[in-house]
PyMOL Python script that loads the backbone (N, CA, C, O; Angstrom):
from pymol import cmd

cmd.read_pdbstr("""\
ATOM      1  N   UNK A   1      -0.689  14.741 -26.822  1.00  0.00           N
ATOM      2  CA  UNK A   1      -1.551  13.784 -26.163  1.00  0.00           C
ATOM      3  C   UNK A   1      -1.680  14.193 -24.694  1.00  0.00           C
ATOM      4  O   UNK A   1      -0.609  14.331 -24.104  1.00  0.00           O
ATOM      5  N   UNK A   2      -2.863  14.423 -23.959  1.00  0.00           N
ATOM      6  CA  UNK A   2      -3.063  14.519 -22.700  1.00  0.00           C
ATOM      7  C   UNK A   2      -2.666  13.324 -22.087  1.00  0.00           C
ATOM      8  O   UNK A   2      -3.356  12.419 -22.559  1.00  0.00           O
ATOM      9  N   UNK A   3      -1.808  12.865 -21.185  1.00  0.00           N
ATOM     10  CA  UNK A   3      -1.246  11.778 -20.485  1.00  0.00           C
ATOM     11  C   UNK A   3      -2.369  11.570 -19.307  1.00  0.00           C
ATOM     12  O   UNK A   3      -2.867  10.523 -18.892  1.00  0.00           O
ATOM     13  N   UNK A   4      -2.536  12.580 -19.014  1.00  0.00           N
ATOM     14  CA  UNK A   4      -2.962  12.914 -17.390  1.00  0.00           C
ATOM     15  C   UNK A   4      -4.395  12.171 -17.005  1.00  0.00           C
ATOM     16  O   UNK A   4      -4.864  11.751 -15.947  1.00  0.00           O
ATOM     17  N   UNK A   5      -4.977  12.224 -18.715  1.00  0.00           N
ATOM     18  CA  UNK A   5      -6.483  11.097 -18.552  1.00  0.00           C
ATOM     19  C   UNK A   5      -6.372   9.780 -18.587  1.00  0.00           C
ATOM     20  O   UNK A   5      -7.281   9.076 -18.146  1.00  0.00           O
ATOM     21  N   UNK A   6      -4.987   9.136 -19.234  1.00  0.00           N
ATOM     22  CA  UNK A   6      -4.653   7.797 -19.201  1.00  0.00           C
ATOM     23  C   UNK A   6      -4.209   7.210 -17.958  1.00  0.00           C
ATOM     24  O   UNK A   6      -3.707   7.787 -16.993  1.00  0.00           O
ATOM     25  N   UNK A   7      -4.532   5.644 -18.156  1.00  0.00           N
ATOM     26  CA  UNK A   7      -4.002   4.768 -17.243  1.00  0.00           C
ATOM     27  C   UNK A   7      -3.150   3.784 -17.857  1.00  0.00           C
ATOM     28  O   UNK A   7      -3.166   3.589 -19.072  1.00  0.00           O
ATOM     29  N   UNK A   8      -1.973   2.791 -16.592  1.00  0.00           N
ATOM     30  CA  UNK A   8      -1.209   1.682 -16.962  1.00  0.00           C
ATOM     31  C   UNK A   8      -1.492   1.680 -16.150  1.00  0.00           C
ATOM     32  O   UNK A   8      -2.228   2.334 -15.411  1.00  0.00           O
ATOM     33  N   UNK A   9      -0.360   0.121 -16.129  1.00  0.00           N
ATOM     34  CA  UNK A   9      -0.841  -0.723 -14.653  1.00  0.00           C
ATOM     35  C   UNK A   9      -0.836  -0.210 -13.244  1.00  0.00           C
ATOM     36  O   UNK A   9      -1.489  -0.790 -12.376  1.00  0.00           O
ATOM     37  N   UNK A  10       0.012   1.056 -12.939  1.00  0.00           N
ATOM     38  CA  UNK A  10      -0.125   1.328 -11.546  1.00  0.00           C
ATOM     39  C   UNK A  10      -0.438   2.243 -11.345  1.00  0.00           C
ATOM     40  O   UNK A  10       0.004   2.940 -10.433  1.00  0.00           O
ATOM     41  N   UNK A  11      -1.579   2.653 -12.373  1.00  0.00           N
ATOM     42  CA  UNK A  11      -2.748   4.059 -12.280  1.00  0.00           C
ATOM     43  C   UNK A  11      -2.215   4.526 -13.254  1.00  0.00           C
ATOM     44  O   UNK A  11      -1.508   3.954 -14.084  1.00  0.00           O
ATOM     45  N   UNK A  12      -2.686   6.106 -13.167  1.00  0.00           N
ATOM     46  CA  UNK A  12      -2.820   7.165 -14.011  1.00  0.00           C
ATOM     47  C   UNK A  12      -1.281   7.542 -14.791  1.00  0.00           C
ATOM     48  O   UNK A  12      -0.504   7.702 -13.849  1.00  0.00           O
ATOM     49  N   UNK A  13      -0.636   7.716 -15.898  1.00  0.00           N
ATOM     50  CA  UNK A  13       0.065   7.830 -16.663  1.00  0.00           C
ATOM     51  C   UNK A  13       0.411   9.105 -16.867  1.00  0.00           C
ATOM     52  O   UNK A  13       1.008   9.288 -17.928  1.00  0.00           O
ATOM     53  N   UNK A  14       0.220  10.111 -16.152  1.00  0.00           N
ATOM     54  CA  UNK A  14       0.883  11.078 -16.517  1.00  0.00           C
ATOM     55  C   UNK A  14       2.151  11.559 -16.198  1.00  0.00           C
ATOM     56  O   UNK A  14       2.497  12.699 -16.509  1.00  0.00           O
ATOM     57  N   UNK A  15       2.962  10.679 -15.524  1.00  0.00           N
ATOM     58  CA  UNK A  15       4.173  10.286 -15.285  1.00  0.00           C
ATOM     59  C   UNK A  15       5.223  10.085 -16.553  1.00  0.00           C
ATOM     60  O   UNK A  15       6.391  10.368 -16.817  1.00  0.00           O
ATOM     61  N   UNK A  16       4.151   9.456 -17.143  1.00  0.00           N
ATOM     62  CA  UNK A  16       5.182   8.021 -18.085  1.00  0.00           C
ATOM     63  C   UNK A  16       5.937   9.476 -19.276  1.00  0.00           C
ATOM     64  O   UNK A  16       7.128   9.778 -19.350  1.00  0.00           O
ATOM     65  N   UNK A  17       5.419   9.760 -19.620  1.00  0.00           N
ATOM     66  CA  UNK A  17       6.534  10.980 -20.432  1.00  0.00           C
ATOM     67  C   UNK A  17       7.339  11.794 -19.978  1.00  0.00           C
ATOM     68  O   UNK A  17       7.912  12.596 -20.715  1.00  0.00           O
ATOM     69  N   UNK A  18       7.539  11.739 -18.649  1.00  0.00           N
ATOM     70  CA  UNK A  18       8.424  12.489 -17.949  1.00  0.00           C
ATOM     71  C   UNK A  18       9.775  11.133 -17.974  1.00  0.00           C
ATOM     72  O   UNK A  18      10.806  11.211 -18.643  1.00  0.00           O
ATOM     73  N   UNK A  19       9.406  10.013 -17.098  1.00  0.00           N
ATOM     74  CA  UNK A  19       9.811   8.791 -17.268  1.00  0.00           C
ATOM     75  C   UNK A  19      10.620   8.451 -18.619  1.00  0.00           C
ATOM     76  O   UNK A  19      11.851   8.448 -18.589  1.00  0.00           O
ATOM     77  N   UNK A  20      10.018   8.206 -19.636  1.00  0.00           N
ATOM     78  CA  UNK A  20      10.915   7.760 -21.132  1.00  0.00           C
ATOM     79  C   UNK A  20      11.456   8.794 -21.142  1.00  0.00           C
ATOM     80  O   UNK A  20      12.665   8.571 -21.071  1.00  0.00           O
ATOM     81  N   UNK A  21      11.225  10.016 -21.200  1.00  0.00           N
ATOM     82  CA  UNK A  21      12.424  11.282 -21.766  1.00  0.00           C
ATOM     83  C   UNK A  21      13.704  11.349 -20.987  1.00  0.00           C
ATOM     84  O   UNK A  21      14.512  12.226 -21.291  1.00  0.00           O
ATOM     85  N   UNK A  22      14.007  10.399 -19.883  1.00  0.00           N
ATOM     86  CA  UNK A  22      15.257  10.245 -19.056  1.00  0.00           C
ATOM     87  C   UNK A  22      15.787   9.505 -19.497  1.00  0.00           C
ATOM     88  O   UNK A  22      16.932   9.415 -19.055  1.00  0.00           O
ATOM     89  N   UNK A  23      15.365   8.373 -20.738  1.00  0.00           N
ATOM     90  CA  UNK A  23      15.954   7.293 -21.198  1.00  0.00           C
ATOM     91  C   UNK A  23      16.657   8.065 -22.727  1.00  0.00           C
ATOM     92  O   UNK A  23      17.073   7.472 -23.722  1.00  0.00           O
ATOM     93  N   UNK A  24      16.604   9.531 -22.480  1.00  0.00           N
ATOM     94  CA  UNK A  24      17.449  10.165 -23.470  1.00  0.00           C
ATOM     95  C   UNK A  24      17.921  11.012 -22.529  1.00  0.00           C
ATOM     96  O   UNK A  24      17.819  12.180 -22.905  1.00  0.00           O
ATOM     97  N   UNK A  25      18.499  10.861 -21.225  1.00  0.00           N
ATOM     98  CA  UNK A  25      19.818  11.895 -20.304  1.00  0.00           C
ATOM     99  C   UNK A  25      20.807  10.987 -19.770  1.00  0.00           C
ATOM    100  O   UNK A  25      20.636   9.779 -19.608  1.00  0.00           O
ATOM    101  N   UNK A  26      21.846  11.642 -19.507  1.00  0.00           N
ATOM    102  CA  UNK A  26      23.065  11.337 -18.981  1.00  0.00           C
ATOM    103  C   UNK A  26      22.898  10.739 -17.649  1.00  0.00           C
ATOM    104  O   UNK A  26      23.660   9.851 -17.270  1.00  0.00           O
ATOM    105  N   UNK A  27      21.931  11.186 -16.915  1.00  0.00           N
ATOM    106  CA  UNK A  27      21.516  11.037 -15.354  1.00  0.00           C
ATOM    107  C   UNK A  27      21.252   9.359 -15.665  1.00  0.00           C
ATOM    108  O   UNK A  27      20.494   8.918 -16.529  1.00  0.00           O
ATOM    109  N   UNK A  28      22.155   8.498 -14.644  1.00  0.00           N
ATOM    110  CA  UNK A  28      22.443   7.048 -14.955  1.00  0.00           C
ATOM    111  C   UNK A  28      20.946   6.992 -14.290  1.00  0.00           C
ATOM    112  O   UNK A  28      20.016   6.721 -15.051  1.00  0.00           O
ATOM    113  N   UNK A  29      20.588   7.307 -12.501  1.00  0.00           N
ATOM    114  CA  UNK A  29      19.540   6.869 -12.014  1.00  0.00           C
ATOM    115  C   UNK A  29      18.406   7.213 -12.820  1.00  0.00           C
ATOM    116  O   UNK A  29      17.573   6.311 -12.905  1.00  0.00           O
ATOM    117  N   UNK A  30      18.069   8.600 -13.624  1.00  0.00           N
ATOM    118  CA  UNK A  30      16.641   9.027 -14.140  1.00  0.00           C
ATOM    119  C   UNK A  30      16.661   7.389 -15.146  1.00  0.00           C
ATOM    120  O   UNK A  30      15.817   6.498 -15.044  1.00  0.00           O
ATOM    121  N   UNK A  31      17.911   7.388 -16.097  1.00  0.00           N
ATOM    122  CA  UNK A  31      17.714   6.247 -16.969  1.00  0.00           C
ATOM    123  C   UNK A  31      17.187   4.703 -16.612  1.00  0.00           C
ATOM    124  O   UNK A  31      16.357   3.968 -17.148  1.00  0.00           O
ATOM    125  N   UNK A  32      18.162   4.542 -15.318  1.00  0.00           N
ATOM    126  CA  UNK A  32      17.576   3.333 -14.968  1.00  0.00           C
ATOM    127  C   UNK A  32      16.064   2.949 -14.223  1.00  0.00           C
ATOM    128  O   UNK A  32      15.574   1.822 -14.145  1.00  0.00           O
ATOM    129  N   UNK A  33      15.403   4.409 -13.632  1.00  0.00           N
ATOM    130  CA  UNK A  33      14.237   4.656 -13.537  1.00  0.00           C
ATOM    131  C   UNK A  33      12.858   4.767 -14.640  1.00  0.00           C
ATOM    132  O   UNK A  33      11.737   4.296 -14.443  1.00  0.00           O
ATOM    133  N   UNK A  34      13.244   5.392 -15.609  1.00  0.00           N
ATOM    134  CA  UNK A  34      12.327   5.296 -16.977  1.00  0.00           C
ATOM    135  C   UNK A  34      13.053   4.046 -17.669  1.00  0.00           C
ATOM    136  O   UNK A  34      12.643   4.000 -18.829  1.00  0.00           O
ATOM    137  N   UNK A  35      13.683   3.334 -17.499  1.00  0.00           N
ATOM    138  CA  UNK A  35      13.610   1.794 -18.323  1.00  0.00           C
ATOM    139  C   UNK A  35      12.944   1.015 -17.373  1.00  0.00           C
ATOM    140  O   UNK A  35      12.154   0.199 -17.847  1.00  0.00           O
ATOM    141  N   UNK A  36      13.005   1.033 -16.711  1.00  0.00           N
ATOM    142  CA  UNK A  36      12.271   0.367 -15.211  1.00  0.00           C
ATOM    143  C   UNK A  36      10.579   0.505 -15.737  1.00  0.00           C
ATOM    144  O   UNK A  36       9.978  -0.381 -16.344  1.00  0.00           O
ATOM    145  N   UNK A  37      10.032   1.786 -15.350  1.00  0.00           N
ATOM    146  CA  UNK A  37       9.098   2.080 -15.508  1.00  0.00           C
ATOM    147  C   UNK A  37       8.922   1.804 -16.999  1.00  0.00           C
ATOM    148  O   UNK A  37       8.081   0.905 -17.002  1.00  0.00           O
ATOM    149  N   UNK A  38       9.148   1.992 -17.904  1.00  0.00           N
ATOM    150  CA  UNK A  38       8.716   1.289 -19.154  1.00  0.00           C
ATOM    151  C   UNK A  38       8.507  -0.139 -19.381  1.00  0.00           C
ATOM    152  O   UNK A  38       7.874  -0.561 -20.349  1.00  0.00           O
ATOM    153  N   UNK A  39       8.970  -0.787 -18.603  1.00  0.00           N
ATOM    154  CA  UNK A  39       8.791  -2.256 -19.174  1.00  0.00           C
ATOM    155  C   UNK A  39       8.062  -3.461 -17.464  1.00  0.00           C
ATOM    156  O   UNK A  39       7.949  -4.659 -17.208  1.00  0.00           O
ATOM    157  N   UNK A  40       7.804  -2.270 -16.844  1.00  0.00           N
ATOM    158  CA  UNK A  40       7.078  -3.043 -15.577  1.00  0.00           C
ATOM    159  C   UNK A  40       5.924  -2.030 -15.124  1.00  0.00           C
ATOM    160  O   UNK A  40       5.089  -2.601 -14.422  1.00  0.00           O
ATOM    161  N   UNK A  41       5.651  -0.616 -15.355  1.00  0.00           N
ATOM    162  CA  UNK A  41       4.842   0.110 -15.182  1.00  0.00           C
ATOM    163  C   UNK A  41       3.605   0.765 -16.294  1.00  0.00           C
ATOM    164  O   UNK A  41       2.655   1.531 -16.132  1.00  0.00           O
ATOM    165  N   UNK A  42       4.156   0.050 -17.442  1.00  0.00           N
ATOM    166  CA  UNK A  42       3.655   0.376 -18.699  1.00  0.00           C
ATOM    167  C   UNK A  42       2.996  -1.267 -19.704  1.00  0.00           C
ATOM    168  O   UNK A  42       2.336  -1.477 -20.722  1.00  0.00           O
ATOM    169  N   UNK A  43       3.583  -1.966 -18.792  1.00  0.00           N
ATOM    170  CA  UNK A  43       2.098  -3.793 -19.553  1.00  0.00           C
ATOM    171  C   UNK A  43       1.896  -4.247 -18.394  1.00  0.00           C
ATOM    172  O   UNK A  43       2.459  -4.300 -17.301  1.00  0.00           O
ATOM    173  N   UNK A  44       0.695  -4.654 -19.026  1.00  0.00           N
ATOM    174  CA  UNK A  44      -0.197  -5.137 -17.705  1.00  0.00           C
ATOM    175  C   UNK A  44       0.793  -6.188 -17.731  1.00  0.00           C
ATOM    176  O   UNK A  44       1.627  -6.481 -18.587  1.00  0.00           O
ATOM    177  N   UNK A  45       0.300  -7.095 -15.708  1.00  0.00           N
ATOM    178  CA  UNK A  45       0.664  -7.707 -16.023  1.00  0.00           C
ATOM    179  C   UNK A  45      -0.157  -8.658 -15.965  1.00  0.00           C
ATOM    180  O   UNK A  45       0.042  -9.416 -15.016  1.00  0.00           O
ATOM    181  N   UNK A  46      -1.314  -8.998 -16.859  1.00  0.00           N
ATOM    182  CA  UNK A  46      -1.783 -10.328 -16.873  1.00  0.00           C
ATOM    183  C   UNK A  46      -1.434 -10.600 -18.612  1.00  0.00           C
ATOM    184  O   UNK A  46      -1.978 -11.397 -19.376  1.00  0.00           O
ATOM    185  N   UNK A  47      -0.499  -9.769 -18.838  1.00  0.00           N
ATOM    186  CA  UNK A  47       0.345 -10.030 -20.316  1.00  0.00           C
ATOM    187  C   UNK A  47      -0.382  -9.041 -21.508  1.00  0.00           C
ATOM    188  O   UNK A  47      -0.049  -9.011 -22.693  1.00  0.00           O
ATOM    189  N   UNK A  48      -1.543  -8.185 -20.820  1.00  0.00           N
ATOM    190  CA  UNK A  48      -1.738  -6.846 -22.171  1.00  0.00           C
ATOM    191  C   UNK A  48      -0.702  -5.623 -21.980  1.00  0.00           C
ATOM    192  O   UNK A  48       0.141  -5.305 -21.142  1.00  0.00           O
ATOM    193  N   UNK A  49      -1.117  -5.191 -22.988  1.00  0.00           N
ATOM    194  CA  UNK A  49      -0.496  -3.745 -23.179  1.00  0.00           C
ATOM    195  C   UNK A  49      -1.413  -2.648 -22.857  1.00  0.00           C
ATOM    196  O   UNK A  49      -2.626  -2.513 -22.699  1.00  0.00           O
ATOM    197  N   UNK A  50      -0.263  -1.845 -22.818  1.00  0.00           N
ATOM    198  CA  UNK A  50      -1.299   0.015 -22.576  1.00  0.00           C
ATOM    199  C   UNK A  50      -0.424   0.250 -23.780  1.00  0.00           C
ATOM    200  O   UNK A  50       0.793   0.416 -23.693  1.00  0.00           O
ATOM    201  N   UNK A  51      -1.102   0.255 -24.908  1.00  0.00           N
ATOM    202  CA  UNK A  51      -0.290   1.366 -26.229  1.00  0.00           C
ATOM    203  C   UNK A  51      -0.224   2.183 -26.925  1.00  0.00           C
ATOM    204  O   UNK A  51       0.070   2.382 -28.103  1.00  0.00           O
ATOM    205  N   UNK A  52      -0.760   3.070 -25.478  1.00  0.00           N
ATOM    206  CA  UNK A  52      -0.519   4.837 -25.813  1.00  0.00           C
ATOM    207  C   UNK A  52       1.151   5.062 -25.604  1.00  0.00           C
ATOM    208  O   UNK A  52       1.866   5.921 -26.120  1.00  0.00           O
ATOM    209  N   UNK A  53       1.526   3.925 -24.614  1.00  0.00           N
ATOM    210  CA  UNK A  53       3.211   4.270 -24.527  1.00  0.00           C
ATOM    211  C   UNK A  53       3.532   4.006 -25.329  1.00  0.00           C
ATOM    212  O   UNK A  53       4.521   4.737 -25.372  1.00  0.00           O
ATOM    213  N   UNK A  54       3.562   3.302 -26.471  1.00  0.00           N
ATOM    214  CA  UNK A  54       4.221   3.054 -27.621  1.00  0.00           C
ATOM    215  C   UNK A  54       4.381   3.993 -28.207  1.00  0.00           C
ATOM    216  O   UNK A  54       5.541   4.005 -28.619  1.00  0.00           O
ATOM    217  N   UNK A  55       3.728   5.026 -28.561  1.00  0.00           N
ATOM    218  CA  UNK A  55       3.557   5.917 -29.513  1.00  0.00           C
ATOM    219  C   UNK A  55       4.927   6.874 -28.936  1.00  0.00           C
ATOM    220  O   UNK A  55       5.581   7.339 -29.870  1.00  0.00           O
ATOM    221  N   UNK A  56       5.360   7.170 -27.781  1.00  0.00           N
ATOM    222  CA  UNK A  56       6.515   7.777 -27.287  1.00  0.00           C
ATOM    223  C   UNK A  56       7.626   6.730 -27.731  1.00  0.00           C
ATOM    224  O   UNK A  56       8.472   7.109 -28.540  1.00  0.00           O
ATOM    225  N   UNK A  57       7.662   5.502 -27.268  1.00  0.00           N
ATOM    226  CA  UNK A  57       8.442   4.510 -27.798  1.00  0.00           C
ATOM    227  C   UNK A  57       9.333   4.759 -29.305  1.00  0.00           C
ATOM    228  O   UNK A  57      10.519   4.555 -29.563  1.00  0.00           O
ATOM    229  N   UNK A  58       8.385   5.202 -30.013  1.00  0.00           N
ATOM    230  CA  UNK A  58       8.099   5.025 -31.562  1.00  0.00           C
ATOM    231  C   UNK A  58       9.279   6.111 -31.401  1.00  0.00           C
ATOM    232  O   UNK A  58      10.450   5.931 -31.736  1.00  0.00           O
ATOM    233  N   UNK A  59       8.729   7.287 -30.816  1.00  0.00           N
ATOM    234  CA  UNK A  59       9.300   8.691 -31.094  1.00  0.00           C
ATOM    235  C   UNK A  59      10.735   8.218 -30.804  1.00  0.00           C
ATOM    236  O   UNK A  59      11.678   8.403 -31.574  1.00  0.00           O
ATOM    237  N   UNK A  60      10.815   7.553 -29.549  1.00  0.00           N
ATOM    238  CA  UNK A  60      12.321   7.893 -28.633  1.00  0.00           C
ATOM    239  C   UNK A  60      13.006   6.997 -30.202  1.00  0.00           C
ATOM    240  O   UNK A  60      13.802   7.746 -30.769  1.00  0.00           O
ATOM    241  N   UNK A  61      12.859   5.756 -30.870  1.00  0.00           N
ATOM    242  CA  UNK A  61      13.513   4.907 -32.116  1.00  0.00           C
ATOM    243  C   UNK A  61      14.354   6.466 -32.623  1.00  0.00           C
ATOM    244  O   UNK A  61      15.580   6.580 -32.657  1.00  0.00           O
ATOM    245  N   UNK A  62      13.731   7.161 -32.851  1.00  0.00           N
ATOM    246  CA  UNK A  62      14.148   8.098 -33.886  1.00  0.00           C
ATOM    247  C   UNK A  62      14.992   8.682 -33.355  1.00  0.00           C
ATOM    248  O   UNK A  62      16.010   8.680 -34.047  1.00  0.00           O
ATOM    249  N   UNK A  63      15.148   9.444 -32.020  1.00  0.00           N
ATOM    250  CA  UNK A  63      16.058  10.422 -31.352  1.00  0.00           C
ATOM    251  C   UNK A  63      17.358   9.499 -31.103  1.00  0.00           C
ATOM    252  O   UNK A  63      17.570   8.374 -30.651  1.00  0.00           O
ATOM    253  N   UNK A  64      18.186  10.656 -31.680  1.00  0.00           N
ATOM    254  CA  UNK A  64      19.970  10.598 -31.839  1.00  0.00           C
ATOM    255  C   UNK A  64      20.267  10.105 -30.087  1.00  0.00           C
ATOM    256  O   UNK A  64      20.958   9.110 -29.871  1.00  0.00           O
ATOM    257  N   UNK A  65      19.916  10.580 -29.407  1.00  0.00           N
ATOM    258  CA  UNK A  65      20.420  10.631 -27.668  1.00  0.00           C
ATOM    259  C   UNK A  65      20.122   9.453 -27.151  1.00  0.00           C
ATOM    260  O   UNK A  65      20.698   8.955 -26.184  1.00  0.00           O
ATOM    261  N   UNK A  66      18.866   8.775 -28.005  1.00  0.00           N
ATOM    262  CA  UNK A  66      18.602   7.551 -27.287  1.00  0.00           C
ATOM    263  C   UNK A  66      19.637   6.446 -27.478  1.00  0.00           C
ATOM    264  O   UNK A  66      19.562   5.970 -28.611  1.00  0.00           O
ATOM    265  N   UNK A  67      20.350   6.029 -26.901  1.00  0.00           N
ATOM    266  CA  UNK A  67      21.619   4.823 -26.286  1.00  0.00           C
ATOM    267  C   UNK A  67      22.601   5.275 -27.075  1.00  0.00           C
ATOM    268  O   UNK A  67      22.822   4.300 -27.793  1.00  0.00           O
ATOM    269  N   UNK A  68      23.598   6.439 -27.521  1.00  0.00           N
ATOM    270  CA  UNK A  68      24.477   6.668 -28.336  1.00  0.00           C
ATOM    271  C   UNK A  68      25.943   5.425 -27.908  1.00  0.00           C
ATOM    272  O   UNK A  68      26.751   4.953 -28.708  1.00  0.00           O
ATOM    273  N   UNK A  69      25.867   5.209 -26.567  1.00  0.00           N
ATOM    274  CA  UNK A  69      26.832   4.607 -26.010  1.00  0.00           C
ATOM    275  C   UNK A  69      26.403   2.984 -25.970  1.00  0.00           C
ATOM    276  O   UNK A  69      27.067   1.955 -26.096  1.00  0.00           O
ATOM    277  N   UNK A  70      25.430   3.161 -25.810  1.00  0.00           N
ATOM    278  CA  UNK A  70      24.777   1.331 -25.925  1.00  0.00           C
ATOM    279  C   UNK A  70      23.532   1.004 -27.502  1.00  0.00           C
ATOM    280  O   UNK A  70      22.327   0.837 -27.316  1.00  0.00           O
ATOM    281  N   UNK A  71      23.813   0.993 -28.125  1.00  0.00           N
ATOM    282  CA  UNK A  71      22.975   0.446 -29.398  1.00  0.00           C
ATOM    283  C   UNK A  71      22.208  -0.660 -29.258  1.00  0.00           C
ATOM    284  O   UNK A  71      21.352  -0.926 -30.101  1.00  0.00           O
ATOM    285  N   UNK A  72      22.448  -1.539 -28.037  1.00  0.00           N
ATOM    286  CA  UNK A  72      21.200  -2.409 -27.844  1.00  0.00           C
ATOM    287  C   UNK A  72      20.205  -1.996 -27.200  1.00  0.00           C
ATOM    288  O   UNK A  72      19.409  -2.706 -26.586  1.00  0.00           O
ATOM    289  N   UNK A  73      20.179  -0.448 -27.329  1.00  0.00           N
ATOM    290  CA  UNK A  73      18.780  -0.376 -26.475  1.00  0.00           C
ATOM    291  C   UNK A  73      17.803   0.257 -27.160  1.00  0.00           C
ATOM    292  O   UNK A  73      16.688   0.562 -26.736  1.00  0.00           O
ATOM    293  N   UNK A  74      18.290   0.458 -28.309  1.00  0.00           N
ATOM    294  CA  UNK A  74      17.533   0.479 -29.449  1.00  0.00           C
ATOM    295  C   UNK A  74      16.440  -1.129 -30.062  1.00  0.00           C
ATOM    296  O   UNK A  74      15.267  -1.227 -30.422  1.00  0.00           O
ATOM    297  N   UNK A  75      17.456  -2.037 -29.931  1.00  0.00           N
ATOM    298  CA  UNK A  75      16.903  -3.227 -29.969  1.00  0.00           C
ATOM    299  C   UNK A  75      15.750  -3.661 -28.602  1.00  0.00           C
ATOM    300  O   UNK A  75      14.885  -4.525 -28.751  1.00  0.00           O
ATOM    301  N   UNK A  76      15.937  -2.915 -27.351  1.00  0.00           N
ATOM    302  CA  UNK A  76      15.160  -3.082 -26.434  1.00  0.00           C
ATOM    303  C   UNK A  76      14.117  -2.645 -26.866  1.00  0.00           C
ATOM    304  O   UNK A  76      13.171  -3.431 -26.893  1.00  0.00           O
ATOM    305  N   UNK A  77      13.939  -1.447 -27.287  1.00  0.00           N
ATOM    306  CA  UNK A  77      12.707  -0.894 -27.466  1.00  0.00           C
ATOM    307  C   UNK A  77      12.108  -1.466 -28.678  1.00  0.00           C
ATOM    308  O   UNK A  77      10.878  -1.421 -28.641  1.00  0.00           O
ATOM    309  N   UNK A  78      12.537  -1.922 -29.605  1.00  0.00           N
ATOM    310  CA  UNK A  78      11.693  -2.574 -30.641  1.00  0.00           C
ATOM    311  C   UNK A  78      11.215  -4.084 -29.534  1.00  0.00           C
ATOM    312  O   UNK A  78      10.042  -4.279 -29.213  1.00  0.00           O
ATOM    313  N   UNK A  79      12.085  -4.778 -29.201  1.00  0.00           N
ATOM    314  CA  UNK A  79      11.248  -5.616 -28.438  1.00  0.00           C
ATOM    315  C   UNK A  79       9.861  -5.787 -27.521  1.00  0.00           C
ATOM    316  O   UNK A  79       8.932  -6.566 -27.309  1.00  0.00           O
ATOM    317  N   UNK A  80      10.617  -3.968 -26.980  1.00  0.00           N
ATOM    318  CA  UNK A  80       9.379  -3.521 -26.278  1.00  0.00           C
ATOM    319  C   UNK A  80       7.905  -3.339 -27.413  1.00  0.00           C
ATOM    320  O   UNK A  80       6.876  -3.958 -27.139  1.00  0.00           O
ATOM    321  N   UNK A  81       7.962  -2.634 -28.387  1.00  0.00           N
ATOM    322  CA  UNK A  81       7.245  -2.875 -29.038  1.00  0.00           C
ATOM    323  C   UNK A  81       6.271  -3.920 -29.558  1.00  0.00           C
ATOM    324  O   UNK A  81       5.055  -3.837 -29.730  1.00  0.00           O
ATOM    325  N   UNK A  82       7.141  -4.952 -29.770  1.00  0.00           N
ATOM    326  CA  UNK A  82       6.609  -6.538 -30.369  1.00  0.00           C
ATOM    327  C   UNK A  82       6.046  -6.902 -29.039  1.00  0.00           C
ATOM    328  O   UNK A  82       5.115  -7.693 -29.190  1.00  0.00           O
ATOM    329  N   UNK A  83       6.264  -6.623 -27.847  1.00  0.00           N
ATOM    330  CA  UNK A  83       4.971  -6.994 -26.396  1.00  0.00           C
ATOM    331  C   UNK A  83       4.073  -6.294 -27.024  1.00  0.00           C
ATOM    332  O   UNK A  83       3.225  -6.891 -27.687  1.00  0.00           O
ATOM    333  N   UNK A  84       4.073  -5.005 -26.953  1.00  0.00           N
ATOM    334  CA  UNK A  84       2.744  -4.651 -27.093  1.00  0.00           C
ATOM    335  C   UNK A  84       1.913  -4.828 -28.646  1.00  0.00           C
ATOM    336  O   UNK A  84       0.699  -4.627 -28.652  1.00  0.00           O
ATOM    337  N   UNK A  85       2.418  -5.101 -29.578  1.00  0.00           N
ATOM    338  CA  UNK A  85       1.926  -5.864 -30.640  1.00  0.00           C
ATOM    339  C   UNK A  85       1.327  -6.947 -30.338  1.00  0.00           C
ATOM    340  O   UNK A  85       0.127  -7.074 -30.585  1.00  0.00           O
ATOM    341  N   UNK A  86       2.433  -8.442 -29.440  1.00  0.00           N
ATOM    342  CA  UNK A  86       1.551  -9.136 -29.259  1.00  0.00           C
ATOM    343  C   UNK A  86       0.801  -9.255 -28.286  1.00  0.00           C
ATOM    344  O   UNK A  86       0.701 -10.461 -28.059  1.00  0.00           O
ATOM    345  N   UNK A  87       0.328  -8.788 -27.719  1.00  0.00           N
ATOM    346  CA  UNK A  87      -0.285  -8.116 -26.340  1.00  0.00           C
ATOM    347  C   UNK A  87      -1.886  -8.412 -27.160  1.00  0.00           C
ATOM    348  O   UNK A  87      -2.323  -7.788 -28.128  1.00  0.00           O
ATOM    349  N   UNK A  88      -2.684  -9.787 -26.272  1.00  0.00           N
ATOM    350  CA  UNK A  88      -4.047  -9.564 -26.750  1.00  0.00           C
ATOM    351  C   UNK A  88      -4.836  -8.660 -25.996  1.00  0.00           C
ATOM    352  O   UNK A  88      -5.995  -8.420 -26.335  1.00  0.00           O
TER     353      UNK A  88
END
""", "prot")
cmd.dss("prot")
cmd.show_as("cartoon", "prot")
cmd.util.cbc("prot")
cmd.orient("prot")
């Protein structure tokens, strides 16, 4: 997917996959930076979604690295999901 033509809420998105792929490293700040940016830089906020990020979302569910030490953040991201589901 070209990122670089998309937008979220605080412009252009070609950030945002650099962003979630830290939410699979050891680096505490990259992590707490791409969870950040996922859930305040990625839905609008007059309560829609942008859900081209989902589709990375989807991916990160599957990868072993994502929260090996915390398992609720697996549950974050399905939550994250159900915003942008219900996201009119």
């Amino acid at each position: 997917m070209n990122w670089s033509g998309l937008f979220y809420a605080a412009g252009p998105a070609g950030d945002t996959p650099r962003h979630l792929a830290a939410l699979l490293s050891d680096d505490a700040r990259a992590f707490v930076d791409g969870y950040s940016h996922l859930w305040s830089a990625t839905l609008r906020r007059e309560g829609k979604a942008w859900p081209a990020t989902a589709l990375l979302v989807v991916e990160l569910l599957d990868n072993p690295l994502l929260g090996p030490e915390d398992p609720s953040l697996r549950d974050a991201m399905l939550a994250y999901l159900y915003e942008v589901g219900a996201s009119p």
